[in-house]
N, CA, C and O atoms as CSV, one atom per row, in Angstrom:
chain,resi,resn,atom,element,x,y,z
A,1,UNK,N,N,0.819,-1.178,0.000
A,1,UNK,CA,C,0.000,0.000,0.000
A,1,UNK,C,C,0.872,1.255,0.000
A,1,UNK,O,O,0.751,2.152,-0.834
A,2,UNK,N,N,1.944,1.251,1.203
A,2,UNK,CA,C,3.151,2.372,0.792
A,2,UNK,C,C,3.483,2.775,-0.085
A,2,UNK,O,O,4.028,3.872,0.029
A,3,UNK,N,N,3.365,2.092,-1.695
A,3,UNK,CA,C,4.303,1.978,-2.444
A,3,UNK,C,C,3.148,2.251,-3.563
A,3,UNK,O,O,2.927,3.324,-4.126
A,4,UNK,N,N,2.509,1.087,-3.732
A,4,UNK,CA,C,1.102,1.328,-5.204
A,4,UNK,C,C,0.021,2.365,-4.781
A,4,UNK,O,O,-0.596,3.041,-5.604
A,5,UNK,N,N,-0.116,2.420,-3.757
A,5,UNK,CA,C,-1.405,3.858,-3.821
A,5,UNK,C,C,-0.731,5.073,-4.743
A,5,UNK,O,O,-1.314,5.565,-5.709
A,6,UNK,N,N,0.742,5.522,-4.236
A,6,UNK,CA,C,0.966,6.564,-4.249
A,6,UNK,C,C,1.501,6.456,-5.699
A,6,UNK,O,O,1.485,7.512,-6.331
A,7,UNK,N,N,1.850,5.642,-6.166
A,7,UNK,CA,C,2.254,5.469,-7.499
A,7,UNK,C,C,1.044,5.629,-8.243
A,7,UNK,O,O,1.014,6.543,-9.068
A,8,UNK,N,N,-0.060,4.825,-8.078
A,8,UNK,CA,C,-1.342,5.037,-8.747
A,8,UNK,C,C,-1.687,6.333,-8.462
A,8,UNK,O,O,-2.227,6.768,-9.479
A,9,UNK,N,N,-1.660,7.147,-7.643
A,9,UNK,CA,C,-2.269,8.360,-7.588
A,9,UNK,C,C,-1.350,9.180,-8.335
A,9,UNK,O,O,-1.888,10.201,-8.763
A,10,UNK,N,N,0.385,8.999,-8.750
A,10,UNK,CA,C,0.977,10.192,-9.307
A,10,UNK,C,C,0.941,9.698,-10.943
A,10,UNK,O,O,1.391,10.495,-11.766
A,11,UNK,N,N,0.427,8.438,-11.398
A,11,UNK,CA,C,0.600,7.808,-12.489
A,11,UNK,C,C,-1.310,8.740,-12.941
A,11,UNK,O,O,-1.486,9.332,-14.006
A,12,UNK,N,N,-2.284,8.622,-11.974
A,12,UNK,CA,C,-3.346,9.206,-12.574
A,12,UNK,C,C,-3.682,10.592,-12.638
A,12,UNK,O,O,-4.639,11.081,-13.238
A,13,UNK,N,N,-2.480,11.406,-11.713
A,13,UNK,CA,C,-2.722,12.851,-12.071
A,13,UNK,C,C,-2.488,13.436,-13.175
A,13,UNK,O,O,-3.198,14.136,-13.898
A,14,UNK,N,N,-0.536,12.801,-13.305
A,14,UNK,CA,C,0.378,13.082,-14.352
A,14,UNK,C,C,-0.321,12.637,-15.898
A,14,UNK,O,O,-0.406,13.472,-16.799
A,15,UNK,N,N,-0.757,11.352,-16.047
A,15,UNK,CA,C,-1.573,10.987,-17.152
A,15,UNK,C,C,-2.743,11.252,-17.771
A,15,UNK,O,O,-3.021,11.297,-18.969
A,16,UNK,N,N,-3.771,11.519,-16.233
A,16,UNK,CA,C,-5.613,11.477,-16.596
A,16,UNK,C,C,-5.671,10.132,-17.519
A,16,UNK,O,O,-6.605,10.095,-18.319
A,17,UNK,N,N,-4.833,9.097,-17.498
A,17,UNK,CA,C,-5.556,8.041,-18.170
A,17,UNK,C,C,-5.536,6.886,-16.812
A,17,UNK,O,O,-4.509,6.743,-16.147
A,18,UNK,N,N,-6.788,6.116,-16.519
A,18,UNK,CA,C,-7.091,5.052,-15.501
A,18,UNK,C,C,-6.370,4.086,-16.131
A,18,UNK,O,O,-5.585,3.526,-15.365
A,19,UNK,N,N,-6.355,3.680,-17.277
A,19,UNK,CA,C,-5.969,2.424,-17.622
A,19,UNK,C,C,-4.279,2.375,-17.374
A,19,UNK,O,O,-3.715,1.334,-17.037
A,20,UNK,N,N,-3.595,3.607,-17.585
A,20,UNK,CA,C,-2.030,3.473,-17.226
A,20,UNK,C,C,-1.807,3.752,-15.681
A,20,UNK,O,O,-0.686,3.463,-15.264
A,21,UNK,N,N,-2.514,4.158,-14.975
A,21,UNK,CA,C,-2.150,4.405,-13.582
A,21,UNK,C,C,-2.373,2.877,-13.118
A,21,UNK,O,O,-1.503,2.251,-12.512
A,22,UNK,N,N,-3.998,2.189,-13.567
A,22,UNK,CA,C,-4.292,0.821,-12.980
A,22,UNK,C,C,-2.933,-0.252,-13.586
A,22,UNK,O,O,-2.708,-1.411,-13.238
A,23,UNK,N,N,-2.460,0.270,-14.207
A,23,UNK,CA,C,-1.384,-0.670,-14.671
A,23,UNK,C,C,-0.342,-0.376,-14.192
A,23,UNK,O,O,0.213,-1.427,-13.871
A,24,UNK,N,N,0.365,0.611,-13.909
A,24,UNK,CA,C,1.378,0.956,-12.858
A,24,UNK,C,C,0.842,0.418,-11.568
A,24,UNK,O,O,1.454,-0.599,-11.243
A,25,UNK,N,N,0.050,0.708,-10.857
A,25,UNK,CA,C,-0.473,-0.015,-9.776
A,25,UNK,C,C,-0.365,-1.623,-9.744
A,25,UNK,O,O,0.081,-2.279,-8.803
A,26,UNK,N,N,-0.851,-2.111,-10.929
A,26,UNK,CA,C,-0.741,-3.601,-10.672
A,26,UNK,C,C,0.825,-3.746,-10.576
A,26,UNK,O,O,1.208,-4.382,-9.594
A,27,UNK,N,N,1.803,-3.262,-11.432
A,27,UNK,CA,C,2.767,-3.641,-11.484
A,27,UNK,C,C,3.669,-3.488,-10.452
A,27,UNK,O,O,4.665,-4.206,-10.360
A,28,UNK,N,N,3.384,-2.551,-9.611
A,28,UNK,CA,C,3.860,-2.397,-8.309
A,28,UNK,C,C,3.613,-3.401,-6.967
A,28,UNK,O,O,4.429,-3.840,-6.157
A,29,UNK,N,N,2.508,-3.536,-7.044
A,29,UNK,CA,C,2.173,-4.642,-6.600
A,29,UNK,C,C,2.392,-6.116,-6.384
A,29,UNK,O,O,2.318,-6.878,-5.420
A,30,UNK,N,N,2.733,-6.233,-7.842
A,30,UNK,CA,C,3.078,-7.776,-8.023
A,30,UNK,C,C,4.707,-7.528,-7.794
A,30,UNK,O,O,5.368,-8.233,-7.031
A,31,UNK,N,N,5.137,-6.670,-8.393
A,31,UNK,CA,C,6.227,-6.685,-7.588
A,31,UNK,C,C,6.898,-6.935,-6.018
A,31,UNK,O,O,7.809,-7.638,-5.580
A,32,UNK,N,N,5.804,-5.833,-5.357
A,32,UNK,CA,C,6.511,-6.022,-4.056
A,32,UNK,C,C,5.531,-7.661,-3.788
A,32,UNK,O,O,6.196,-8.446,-3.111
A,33,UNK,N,N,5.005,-7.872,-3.947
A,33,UNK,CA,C,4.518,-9.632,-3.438
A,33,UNK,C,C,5.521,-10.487,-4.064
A,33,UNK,O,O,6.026,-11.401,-3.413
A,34,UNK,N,N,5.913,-10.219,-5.514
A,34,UNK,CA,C,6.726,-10.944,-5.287
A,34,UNK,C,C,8.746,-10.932,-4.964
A,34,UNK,O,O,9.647,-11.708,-5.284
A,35,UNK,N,N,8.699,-9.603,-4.181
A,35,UNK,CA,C,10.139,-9.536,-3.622
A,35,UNK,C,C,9.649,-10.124,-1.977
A,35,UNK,O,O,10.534,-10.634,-1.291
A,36,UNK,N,N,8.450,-10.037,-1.498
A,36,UNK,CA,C,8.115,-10.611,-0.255
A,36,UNK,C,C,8.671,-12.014,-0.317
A,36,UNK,O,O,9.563,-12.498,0.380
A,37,UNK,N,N,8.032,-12.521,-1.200
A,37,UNK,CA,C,8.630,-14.274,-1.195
A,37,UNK,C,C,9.843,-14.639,-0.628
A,37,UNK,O,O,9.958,-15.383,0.346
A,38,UNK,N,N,10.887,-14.031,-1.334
A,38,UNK,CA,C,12.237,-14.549,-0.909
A,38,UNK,C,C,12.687,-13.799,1.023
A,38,UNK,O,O,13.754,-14.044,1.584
A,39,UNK,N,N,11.875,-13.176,1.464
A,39,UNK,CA,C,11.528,-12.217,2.782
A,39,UNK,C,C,11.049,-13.536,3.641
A,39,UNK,O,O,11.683,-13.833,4.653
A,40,UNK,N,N,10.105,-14.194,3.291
A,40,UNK,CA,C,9.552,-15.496,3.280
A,40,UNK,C,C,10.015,-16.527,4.205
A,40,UNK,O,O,9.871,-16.906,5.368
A,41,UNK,N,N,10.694,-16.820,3.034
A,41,UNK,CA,C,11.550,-17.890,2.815
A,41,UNK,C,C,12.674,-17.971,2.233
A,41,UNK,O,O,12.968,-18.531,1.177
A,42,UNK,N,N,13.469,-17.235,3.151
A,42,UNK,CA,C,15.323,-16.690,2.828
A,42,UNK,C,C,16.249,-17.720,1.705
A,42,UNK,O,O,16.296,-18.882,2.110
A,43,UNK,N,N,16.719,-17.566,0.852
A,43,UNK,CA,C,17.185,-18.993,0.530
A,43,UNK,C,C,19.153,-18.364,0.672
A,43,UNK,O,O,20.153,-18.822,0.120
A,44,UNK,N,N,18.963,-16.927,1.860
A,44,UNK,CA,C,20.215,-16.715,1.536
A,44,UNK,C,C,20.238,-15.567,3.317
A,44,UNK,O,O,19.389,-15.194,4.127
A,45,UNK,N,N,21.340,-15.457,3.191
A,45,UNK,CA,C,21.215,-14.774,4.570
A,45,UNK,C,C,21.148,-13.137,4.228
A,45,UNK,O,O,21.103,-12.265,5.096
A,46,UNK,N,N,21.153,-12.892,2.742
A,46,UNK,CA,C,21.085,-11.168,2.770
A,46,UNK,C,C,19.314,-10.944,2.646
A,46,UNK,O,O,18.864,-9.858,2.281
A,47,UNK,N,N,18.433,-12.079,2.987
A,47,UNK,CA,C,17.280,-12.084,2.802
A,47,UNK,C,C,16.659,-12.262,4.426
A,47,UNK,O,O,15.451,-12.233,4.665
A,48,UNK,N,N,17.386,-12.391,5.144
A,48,UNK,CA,C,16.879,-12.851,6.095
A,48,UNK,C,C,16.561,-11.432,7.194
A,48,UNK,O,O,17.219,-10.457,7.559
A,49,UNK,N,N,15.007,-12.028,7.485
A,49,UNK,CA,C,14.431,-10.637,8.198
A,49,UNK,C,C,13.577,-11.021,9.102
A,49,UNK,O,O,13.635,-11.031,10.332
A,50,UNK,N,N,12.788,-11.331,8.369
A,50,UNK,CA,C,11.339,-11.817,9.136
A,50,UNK,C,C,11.129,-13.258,9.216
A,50,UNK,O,O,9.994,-13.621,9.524
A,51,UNK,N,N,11.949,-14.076,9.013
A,51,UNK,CA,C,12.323,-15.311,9.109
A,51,UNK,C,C,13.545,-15.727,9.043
A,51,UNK,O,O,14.543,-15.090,8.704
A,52,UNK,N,N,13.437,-17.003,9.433
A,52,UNK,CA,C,15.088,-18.006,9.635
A,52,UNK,C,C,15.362,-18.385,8.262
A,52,UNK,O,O,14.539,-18.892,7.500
A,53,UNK,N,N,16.898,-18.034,7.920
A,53,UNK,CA,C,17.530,-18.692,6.527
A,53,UNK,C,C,16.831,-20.175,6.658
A,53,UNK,O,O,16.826,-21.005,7.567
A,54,UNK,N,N,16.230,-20.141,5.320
A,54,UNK,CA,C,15.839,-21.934,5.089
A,54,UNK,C,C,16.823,-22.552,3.609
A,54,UNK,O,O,16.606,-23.493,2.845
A,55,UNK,N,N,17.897,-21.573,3.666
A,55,UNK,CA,C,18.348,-22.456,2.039
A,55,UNK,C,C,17.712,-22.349,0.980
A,55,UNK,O,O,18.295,-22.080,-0.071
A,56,UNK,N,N,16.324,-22.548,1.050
A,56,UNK,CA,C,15.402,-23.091,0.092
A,56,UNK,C,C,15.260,-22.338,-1.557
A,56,UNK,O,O,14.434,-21.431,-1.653
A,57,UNK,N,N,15.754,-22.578,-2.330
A,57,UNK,CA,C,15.806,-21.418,-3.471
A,57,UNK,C,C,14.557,-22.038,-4.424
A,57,UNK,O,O,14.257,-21.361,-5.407
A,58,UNK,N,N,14.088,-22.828,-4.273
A,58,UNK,CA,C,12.795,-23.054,-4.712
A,58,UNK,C,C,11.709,-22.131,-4.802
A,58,UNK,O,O,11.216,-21.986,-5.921
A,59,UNK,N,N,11.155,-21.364,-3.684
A,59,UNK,CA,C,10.252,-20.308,-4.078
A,59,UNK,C,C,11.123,-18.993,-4.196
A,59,UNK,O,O,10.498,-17.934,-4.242
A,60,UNK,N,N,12.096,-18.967,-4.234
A,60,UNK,CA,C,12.789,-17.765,-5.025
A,60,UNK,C,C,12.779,-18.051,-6.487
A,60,UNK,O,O,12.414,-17.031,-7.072
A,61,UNK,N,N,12.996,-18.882,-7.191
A,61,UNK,CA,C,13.015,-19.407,-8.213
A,61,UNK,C,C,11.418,-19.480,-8.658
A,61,UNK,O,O,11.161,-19.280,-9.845
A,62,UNK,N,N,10.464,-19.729,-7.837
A,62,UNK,CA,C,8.961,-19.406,-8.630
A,62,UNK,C,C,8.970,-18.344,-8.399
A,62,UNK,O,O,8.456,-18.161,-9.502
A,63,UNK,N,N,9.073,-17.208,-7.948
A,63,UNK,CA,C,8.860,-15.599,-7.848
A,63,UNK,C,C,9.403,-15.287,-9.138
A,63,UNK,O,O,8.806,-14.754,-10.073
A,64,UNK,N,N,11.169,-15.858,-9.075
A,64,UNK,CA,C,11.348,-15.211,-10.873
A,64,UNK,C,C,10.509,-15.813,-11.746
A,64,UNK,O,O,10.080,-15.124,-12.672
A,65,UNK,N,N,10.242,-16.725,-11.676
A,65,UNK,CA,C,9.182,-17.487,-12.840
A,65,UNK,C,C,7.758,-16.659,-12.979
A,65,UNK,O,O,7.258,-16.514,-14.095
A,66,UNK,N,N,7.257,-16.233,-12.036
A,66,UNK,CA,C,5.979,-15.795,-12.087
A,66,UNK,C,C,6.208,-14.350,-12.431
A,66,UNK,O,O,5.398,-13.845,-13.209
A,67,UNK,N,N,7.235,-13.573,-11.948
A,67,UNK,CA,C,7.693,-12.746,-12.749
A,67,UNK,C,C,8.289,-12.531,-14.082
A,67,UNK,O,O,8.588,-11.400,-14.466
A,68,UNK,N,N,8.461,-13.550,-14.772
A,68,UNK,CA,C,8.400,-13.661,-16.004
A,68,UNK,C,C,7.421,-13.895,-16.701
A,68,UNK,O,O,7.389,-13.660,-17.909
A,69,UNK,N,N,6.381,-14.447,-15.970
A,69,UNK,CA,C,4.999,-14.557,-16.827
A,69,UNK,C,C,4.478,-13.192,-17.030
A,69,UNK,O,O,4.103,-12.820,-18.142
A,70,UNK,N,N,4.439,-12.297,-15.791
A,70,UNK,CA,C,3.911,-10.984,-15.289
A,70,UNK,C,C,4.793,-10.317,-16.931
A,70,UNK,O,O,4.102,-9.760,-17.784
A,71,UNK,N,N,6.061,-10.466,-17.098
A,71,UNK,CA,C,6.879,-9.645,-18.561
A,71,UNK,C,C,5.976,-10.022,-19.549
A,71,UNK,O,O,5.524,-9.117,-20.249
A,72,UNK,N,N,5.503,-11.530,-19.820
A,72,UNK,CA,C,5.055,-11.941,-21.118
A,72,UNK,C,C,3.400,-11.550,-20.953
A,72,UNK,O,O,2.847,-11.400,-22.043
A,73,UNK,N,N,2.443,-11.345,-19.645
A,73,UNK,CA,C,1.459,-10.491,-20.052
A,73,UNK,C,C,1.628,-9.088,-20.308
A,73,UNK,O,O,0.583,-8.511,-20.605
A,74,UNK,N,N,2.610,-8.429,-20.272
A,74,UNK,CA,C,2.540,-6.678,-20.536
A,74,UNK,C,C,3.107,-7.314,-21.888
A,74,UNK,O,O,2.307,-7.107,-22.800
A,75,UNK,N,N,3.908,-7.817,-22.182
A,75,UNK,CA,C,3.849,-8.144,-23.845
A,75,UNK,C,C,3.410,-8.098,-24.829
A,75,UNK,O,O,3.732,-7.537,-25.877
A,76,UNK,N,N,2.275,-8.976,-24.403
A,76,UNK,CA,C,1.205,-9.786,-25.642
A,76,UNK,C,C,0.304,-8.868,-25.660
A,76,UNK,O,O,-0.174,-8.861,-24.526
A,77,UNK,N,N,-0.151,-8.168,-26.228
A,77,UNK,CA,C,-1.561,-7.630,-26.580
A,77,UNK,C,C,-2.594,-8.015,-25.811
A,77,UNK,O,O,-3.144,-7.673,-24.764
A,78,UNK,N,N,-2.688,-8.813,-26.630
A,78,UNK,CA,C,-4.354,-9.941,-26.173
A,78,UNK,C,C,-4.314,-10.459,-24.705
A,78,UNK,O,O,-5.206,-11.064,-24.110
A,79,UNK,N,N,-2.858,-10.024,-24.168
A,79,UNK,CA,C,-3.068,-10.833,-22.465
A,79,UNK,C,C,-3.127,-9.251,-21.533
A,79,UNK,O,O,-3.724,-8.864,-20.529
A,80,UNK,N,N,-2.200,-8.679,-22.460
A,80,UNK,CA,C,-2.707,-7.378,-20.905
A,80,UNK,C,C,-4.189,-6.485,-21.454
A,80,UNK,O,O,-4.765,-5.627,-20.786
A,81,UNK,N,N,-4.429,-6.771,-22.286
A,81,UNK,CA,C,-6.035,-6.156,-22.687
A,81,UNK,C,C,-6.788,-7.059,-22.328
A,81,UNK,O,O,-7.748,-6.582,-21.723
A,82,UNK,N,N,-6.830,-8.351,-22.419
A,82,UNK,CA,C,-7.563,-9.345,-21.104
A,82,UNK,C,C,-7.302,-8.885,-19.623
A,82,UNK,O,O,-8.288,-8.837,-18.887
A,83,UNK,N,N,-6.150,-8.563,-19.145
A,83,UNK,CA,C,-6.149,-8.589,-17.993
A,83,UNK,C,C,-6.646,-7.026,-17.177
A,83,UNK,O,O,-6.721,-6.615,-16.019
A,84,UNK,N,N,-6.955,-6.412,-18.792
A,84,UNK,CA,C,-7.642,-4.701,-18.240
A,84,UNK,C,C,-6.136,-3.819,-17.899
A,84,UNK,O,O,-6.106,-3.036,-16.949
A,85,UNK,N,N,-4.950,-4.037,-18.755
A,85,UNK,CA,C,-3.549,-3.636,-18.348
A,85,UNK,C,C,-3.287,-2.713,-19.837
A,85,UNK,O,O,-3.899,-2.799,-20.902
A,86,UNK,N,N,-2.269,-1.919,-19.494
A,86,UNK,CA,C,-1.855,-1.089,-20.382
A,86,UNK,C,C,-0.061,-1.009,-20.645
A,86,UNK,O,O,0.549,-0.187,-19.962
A,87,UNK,N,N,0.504,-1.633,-21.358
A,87,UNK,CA,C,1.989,-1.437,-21.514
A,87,UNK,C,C,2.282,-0.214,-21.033
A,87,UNK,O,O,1.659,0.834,-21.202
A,88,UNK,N,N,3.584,-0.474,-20.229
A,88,UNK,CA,C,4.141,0.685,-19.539
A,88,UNK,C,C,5.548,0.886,-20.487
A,88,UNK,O,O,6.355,-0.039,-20.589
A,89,UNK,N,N,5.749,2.180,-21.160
A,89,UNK,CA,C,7.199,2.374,-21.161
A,89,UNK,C,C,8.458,1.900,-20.717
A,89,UNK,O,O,8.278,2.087,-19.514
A,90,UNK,N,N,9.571,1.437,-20.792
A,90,UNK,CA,C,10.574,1.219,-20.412
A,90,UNK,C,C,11.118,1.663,-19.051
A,90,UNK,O,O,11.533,1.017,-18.088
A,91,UNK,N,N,10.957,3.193,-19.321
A,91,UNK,CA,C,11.653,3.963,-18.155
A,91,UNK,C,C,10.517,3.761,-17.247
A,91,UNK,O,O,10.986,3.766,-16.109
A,92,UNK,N,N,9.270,3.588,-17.209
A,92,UNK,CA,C,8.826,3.911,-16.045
A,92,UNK,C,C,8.161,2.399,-15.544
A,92,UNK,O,O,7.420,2.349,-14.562
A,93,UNK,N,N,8.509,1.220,-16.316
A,93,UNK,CA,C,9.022,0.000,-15.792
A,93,UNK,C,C,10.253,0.227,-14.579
A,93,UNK,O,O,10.182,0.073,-13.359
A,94,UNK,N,N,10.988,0.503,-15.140
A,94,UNK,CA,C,12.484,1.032,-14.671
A,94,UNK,C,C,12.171,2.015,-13.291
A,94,UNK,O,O,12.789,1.735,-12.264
A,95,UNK,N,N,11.512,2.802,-13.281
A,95,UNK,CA,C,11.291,3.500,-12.015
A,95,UNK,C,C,10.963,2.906,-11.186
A,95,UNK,O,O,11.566,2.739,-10.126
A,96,UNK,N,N,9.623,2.336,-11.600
A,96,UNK,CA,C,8.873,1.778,-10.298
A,96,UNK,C,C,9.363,0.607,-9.784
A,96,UNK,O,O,8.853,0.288,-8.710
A,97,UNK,N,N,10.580,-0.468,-10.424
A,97,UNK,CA,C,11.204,-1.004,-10.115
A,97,UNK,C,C,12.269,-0.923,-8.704
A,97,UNK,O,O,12.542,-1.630,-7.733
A,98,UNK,N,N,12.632,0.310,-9.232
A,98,UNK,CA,C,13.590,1.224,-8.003
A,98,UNK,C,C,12.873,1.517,-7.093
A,98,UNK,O,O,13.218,1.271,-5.937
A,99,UNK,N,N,11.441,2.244,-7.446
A,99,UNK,CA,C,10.687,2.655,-6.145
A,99,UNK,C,C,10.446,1.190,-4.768
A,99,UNK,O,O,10.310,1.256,-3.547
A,100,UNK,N,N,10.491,-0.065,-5.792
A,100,UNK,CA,C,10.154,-0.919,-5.210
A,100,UNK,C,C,11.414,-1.584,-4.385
A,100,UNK,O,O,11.170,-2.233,-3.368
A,101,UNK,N,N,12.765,-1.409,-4.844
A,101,UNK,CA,C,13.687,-1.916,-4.623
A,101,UNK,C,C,14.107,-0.956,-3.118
A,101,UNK,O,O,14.635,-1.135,-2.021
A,102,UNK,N,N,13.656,-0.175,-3.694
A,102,UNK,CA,C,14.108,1.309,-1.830
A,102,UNK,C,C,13.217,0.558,-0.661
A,102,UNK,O,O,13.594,0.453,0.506
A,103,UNK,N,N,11.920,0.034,-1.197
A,103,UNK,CA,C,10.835,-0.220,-0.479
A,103,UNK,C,C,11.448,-1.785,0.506
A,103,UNK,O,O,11.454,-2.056,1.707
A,104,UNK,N,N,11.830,-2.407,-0.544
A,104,UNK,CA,C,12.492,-3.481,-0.465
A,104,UNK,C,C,13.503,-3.506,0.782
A,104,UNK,O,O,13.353,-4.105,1.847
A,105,UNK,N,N,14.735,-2.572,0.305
A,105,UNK,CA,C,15.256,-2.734,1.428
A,105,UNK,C,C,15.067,-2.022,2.897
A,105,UNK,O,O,15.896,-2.123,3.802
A,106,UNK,N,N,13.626,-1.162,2.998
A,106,UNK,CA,C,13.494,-0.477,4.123
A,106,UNK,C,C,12.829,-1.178,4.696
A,106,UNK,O,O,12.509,-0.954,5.863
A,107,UNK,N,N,12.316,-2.553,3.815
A,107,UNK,CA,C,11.837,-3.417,4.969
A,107,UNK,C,C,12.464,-3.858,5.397
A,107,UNK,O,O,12.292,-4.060,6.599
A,108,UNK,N,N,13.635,-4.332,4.763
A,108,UNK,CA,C,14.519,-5.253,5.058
A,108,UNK,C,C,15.480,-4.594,6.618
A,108,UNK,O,O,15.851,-5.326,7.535
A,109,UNK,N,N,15.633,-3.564,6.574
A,109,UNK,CA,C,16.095,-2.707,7.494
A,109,UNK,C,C,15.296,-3.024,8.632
A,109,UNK,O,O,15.864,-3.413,9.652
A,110,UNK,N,N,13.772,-2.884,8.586
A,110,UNK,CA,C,12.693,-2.277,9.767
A,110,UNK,C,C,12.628,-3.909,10.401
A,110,UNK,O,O,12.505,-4.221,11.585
A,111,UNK,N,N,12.759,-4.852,9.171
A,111,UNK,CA,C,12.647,-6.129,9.884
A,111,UNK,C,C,13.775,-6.371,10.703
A,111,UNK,O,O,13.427,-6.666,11.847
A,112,UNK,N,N,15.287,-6.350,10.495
A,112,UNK,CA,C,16.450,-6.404,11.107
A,112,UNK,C,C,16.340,-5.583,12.103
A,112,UNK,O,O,17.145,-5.919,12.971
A,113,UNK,N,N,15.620,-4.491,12.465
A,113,UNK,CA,C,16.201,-3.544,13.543
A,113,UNK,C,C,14.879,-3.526,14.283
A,113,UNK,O,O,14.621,-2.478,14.874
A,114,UNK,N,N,13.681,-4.870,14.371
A,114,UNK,CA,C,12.944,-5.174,15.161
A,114,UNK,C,C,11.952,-3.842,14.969
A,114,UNK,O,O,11.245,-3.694,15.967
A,115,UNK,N,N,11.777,-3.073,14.177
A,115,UNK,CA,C,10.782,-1.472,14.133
A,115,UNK,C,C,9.372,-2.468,14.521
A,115,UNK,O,O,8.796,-2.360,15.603
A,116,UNK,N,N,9.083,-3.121,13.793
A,116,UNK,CA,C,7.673,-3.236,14.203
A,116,UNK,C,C,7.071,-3.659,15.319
A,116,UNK,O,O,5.977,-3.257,15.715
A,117,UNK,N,N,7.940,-4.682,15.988
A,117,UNK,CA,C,7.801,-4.989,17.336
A,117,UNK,C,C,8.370,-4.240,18.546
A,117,UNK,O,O,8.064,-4.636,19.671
A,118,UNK,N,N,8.950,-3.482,18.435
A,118,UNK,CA,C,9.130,-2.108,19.016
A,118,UNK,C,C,8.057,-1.218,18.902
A,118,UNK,O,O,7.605,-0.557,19.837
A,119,UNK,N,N,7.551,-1.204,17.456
A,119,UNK,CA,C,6.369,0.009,18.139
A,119,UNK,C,C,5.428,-0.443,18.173
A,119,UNK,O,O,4.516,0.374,18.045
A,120,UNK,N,N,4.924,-2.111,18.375
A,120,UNK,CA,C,3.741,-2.743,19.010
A,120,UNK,C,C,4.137,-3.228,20.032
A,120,UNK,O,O,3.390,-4.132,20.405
A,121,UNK,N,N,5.185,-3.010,20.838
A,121,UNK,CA,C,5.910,-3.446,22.459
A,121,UNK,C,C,5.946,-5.144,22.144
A,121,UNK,O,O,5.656,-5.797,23.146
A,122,UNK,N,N,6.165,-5.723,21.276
A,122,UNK,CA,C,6.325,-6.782,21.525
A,122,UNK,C,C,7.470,-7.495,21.079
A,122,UNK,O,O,8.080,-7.041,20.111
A,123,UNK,N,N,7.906,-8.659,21.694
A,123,UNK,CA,C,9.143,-9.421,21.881
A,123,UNK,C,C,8.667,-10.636,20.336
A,123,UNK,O,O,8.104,-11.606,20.846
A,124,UNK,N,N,8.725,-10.789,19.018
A,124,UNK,CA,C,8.960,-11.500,18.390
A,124,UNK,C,C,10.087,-12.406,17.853
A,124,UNK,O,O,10.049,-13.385,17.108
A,125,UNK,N,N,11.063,-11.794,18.443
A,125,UNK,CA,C,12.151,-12.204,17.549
A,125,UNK,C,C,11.960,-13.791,17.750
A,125,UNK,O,O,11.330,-14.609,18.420
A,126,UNK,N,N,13.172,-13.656,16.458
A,126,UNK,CA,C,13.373,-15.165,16.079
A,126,UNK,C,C,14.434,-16.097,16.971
A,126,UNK,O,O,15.404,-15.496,17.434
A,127,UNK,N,N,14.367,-16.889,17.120
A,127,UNK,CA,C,15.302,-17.839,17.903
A,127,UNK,C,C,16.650,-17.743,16.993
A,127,UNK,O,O,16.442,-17.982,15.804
A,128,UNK,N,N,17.892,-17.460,17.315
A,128,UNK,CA,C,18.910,-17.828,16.765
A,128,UNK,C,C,19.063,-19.100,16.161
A,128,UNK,O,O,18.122,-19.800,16.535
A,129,UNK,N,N,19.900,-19.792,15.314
A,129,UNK,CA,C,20.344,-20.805,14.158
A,129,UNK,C,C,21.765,-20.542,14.632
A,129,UNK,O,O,22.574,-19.615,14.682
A,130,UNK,N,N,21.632,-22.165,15.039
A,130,UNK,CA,C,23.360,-22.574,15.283
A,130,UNK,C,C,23.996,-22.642,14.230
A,130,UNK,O,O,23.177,-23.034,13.398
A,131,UNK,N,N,24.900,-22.511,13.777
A,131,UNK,CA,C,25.770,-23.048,12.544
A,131,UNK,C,C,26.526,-22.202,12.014
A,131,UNK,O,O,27.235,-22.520,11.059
């Protein structure tokens, strides 16, 4: 919500077209859901935040996959006009990418430095991993 409201709202001022803001919006979206995944389920320790490293590069590996499907519907014609989507430019693929990548790591930050359970007073952390 941090991230796609405000994009949808500067994508529908700057434009006046719904169909490119709703499409910047989706794309923001699916983005940050799918940089959550690997948040998830760490398959590496520069991922690790809100959970214990599991190794597991399996659902990192479907996030890129499903993010490659997400490339081949802004592609095709007939799939992002099914899906009510509008091809986005290059560069502003490219932006909101970054917007998402800042987003990315300020979670990654807020999760490491306990922010949220600090400002709900509560003790979550994770159990340490021997090894």
């Amino acid at each position: 919500m941090l991230v796609a409201l405000p994009l949808y709202l500067l994508y529908a001022l700057w434009t006046h077209d719904p169909l490119i803001a709703r499409s910047a919006l989706t794309t923001a979206t699916v983005l940050c859901g799918l940089v959550l995944i690997p948040f998830v389920k760490p398959p590496t320790r520069a991922w690790v935040g809100g959970e214990v490293l599991s190794g597991d590069w399996r659902p990192t590996i479907l996030a890129v996959g499903m993010l490659a499907l997400y490339g081949v519907i802004l592609s095709v014609p007939f799939l992002y006009r099914f899906f009510g989507l509008s091809p986005l430019p290059i560069l502003d693929l490219a932006a909101i990418t970054g917007v998402v990548a800042v987003w990315a790591l300020g979670l990654r930050f807020a999760w490491r430095a306990h922010l949220f359970e600090r400002f709900l007073g509560l003790d979550l952390r994770l159990p340490e991993v021997a090894g």
